[in-house]
KEKE-3310 file (N, C-alpha, C; in steps of 0.2 Angstrom, whole numbers, plus 5000, padded with zeros to 4 digits):
npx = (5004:5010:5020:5010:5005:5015:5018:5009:5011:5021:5026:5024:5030:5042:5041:5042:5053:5062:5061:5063:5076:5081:5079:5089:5102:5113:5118:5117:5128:5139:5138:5140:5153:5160:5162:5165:5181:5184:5182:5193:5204:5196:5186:5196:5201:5188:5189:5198:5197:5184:5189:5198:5190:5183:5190:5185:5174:5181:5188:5181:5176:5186:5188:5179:5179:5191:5184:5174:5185:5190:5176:5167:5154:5152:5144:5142:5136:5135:5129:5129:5141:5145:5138:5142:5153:5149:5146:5159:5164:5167:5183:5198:5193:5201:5212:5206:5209:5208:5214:5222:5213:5208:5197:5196:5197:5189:5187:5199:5197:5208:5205:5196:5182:5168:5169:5167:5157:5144:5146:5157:5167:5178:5186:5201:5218:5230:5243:5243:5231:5240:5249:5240:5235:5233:5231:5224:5211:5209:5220:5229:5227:5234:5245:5246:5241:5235:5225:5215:5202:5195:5197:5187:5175:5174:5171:5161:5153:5152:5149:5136:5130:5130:5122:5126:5131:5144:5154:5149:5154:5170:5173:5167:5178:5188:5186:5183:5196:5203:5198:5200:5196:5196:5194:5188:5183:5172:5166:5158:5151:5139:5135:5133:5146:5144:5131:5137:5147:5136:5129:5139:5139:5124:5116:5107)
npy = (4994:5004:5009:5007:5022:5029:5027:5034:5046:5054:5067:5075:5070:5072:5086:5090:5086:5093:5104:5101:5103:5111:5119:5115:5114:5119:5110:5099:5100:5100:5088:5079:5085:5080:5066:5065:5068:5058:5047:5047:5039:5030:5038:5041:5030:5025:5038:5038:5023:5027:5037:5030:5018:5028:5036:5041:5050:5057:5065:5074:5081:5087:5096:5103:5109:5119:5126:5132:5140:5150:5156:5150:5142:5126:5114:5102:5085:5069:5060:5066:5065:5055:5050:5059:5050:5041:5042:5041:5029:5027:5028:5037:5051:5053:5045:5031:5021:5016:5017:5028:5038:5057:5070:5081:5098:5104:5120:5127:5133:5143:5152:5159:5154:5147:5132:5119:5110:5102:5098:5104:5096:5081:5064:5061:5054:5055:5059:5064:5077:5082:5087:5095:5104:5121:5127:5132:5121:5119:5125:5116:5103:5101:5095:5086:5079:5064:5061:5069:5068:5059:5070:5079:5073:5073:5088:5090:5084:5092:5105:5102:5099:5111:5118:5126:5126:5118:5127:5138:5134:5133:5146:5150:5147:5150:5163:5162:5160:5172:5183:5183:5182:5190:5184:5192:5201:5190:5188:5202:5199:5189:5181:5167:5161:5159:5164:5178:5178:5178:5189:5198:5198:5201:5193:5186)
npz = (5000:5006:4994:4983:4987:4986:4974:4969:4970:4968:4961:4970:4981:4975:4976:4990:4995:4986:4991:5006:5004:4998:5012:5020:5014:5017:5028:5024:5014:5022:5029:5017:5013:5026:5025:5012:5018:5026:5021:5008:5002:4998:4988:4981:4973:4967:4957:4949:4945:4937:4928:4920:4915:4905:4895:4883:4889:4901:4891:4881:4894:4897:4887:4888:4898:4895:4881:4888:4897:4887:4886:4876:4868:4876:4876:4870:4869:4876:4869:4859:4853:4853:4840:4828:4830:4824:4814:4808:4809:4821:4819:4816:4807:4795:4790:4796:4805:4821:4833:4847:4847:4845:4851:4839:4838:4824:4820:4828:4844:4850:4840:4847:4841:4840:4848:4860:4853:4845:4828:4826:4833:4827:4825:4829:4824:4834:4833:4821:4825:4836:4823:4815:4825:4827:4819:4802:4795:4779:4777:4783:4776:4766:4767:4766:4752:4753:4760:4755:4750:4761:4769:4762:4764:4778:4777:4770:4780:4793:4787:4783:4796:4802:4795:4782:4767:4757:4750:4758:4770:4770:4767:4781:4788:4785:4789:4803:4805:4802:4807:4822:4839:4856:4873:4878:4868:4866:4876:4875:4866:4865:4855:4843:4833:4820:4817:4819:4807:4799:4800:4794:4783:4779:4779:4788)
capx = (5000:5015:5025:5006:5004:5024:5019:5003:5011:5028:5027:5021:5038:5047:5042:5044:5062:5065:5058:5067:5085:5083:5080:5095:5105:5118:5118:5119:5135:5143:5137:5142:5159:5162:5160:5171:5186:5183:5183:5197:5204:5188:5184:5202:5201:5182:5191:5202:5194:5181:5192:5201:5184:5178:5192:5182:5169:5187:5192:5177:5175:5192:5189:5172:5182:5193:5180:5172:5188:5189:5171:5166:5151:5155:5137:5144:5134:5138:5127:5131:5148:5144:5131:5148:5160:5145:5147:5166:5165:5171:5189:5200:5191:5207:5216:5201:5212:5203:5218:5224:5208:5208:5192:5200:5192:5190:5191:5202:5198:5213:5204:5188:5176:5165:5170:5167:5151:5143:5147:5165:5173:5177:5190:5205:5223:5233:5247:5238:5230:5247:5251:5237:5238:5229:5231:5218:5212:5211:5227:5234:5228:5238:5252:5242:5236:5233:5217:5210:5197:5195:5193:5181:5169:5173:5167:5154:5147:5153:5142:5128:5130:5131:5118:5128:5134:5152:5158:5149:5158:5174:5174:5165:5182:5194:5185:5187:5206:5207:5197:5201:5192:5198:5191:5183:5178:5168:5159:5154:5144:5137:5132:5136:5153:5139:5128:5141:5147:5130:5126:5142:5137:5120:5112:5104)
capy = (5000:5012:5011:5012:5030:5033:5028:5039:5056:5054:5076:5077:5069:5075:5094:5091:5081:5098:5111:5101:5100:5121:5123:5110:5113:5118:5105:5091:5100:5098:5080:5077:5085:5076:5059:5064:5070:5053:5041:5052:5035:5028:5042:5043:5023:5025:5041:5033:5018:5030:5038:5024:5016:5032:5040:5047:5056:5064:5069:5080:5085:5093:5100:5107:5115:5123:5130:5137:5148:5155:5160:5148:5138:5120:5111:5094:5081:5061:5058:5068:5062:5045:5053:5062:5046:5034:5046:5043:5022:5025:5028:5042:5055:5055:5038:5028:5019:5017:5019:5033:5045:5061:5073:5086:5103:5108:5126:5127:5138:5150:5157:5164:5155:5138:5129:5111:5109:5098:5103:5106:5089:5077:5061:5063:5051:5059:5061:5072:5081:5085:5092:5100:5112:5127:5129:5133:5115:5120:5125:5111:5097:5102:5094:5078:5075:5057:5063:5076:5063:5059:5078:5083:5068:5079:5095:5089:5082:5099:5110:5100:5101:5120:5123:5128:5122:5115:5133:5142:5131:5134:5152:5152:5142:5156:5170:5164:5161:5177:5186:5181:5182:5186:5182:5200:5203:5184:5189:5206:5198:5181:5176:5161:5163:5159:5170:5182:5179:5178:5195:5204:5196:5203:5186:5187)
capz = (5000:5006:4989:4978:4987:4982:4966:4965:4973:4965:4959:4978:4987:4973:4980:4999:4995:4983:4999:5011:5003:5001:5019:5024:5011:5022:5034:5019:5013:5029:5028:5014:5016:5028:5024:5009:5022:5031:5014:5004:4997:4993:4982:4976:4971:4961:4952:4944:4939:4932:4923:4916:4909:4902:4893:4880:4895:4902:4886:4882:4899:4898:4882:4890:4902:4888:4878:4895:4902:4882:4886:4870:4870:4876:4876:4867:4874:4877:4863:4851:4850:4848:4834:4825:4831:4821:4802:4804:4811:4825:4817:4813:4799:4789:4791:4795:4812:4826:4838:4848:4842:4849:4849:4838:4836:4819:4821:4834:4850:4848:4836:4849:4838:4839:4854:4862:4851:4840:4822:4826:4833:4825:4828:4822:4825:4838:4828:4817:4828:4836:4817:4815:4831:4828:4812:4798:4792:4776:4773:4785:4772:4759:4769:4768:4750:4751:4765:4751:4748:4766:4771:4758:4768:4785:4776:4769:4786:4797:4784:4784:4805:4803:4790:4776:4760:4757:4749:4763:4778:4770:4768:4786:4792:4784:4791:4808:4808:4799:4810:4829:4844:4861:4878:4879:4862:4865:4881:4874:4860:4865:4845:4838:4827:4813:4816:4816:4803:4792:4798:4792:4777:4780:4777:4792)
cpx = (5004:5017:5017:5004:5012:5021:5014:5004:5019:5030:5026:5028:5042:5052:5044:5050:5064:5068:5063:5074:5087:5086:5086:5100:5112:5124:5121:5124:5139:5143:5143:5151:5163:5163:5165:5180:5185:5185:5187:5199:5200:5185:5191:5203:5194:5184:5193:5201:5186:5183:5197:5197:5180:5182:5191:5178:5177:5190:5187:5174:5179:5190:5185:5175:5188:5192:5177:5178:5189:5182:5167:5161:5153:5147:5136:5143:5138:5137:5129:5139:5148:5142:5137:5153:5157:5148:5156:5170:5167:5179:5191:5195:5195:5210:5211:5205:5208:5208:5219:5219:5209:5200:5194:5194:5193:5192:5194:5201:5201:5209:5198:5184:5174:5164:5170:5158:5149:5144:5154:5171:5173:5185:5194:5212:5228:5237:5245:5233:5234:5249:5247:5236:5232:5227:5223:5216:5211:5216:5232:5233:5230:5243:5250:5240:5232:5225:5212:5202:5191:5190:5188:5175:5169:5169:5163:5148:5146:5147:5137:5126:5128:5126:5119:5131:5142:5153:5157:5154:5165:5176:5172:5173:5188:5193:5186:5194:5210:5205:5194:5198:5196:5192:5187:5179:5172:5163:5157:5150:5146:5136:5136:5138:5148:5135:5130:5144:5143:5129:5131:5142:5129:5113:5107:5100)
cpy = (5006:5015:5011:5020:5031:5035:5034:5047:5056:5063:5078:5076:5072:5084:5094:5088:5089:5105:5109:5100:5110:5120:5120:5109:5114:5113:5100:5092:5098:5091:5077:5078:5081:5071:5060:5062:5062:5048:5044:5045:5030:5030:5043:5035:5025:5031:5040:5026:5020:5032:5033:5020:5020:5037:5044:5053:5062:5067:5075:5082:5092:5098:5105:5113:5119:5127:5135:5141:5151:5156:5157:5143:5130:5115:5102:5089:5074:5058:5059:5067:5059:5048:5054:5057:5043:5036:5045:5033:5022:5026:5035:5044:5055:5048:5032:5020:5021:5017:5027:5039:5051:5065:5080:5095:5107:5115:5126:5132:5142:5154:5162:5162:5148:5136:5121:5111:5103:5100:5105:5102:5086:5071:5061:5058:5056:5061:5068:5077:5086:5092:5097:5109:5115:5130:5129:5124:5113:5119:5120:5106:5096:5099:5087:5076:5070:5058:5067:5073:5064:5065:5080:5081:5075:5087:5094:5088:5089:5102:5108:5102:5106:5122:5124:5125:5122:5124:5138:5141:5133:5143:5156:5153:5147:5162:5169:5163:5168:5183:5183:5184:5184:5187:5187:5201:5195:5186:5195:5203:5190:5177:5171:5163:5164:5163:5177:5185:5179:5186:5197:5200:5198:5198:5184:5196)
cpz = (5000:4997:4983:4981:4986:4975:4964:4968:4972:4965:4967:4982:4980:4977:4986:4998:4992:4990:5002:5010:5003:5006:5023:5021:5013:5025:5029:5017:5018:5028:5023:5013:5020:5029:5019:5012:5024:5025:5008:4999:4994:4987:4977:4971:4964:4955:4946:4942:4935:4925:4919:4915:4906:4900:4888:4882:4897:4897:4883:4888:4900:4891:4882:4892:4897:4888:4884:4898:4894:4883:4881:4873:4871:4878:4873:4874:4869:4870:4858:4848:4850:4840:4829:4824:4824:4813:4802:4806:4814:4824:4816:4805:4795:4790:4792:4803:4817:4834:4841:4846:4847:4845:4847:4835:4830:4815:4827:4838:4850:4845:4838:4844:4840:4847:4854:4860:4845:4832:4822:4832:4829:4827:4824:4825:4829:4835:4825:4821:4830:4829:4815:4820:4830:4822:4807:4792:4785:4771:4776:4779:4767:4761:4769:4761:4749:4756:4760:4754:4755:4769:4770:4763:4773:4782:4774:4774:4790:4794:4785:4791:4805:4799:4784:4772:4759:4757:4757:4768:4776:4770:4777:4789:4792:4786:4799:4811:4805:4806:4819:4833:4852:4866:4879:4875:4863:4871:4880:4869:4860:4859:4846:4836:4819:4812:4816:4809:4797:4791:4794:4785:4777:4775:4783:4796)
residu = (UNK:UNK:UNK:UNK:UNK:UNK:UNK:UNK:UNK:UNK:UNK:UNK:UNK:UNK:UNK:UNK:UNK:UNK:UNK:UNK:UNK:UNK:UNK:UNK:UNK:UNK:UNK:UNK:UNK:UNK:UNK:UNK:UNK:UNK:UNK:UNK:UNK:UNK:UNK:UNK:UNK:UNK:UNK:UNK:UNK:UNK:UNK:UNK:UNK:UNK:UNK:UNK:UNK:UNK:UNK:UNK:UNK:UNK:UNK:UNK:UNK:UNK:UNK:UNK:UNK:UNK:UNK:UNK:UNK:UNK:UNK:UNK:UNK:UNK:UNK:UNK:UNK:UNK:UNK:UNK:UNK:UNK:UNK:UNK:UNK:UNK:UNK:UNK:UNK:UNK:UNK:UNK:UNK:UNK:UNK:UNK:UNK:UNK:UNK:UNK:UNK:UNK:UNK:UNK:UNK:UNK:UNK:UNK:UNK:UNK:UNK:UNK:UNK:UNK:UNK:UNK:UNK:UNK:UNK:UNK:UNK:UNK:UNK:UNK:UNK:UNK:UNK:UNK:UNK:UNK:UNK:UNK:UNK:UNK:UNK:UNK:UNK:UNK:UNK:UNK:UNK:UNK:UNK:UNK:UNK:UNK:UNK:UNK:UNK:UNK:UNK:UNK:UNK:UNK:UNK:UNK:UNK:UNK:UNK:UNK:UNK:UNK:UNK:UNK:UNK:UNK:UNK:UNK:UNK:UNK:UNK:UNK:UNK:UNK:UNK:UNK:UNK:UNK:UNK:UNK:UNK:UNK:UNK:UNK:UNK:UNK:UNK:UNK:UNK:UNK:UNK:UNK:UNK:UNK:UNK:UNK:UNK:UNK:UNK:UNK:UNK:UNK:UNK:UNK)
# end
């Protein structure tokens, strides 16, 4: 009988459990605080064997955090990077290797545009990442012919991501490593890089 009135006032204890964690929210830090203080190597054990079965999760976490101290949108959920991992198999976008991937950011953050978002990871072979850097990925894969092919796939998928048509996505790609962002210019105008750059194209 207890748990059919659970079942049929669920919104009901949700609120009084919501109410009472406000009024004692205090208290429960303390609490919990101090249970952590007391079990330091219990939490330092489950850390590290989180992170060590979920190196992908720490790798776009870090990247989250990244994107967030440049002020860049970092919104790239779980999901959607399996979603973008699925259109490239699982494997490196260029090489087609499923080793050492890394979550490379297509525009690169240096440049104050994009960020850790969906539409601008993609997997890339650490190696090549490394070479890539920061650089405009345009003009890096000319140091790559045997990827052209490869590439093209990537820009094809990116635009679509973004909205825009191959030509647009490239031209978007050269305007933000031409014209650079920094951390002050990015919190005075919240836009999206895109919509930035549609207006001063007065496409928007």
């Amino acid at each position: 009988m207890q748990r059919n009135w659970r079942k049929e006032n669920k919104e009901h204890i949700k609120d009084y459990n919501q109410k009472h964690y406000a009024e004692k929210k205090t208290h429960y830090k303390l609490v919990r605080k101090r249970y952590y203080n007391n079990n330091k190597p219990k939490f330092k054990a489950l850390r590290i064997k989180w992170t060590e079965e979920n190196p992908e999760l720490v790798r776009l976490y870090s990247q989250r955090y990244n994107a967030k101290k440049k002020a860049l949108p970092y919104d790239l959920s779980a999901d959607e990077l399996d979603d973008i991992y699925s259109q490239f198999n699982y494997s490196c976008a260029l090489t087609g290797t499923s080793k050492n991937l890394h979550h490379e950011h297509f525009i690169c953050i240096d440049t104050g545009h994009m960020g850790t978002t969906y539409g601008n990871i993609i997997p890339l072979d650490g190696s090549l990442n490394i070479s890539k850097n920061n650089k405009n990925p345009f003009e890096w894969i000319k140091d790559f012919p045997k990827y052209q092919i490869n590439f093209n796939y990537i820009v094809s998928i990116l635009s679509s991501i973004n909205g825009l048509s191959v030509d647009e996505y490239k031209q978007f790609v050269y305007w933000c490593y031409e014209y650079k962002r920094t951390i002050e210019e990015i919190e005075n105008d919240q836009r999206l890089s895109i919509e930035i750059w549609l207006s001063s194209f007065k496409r928007i």
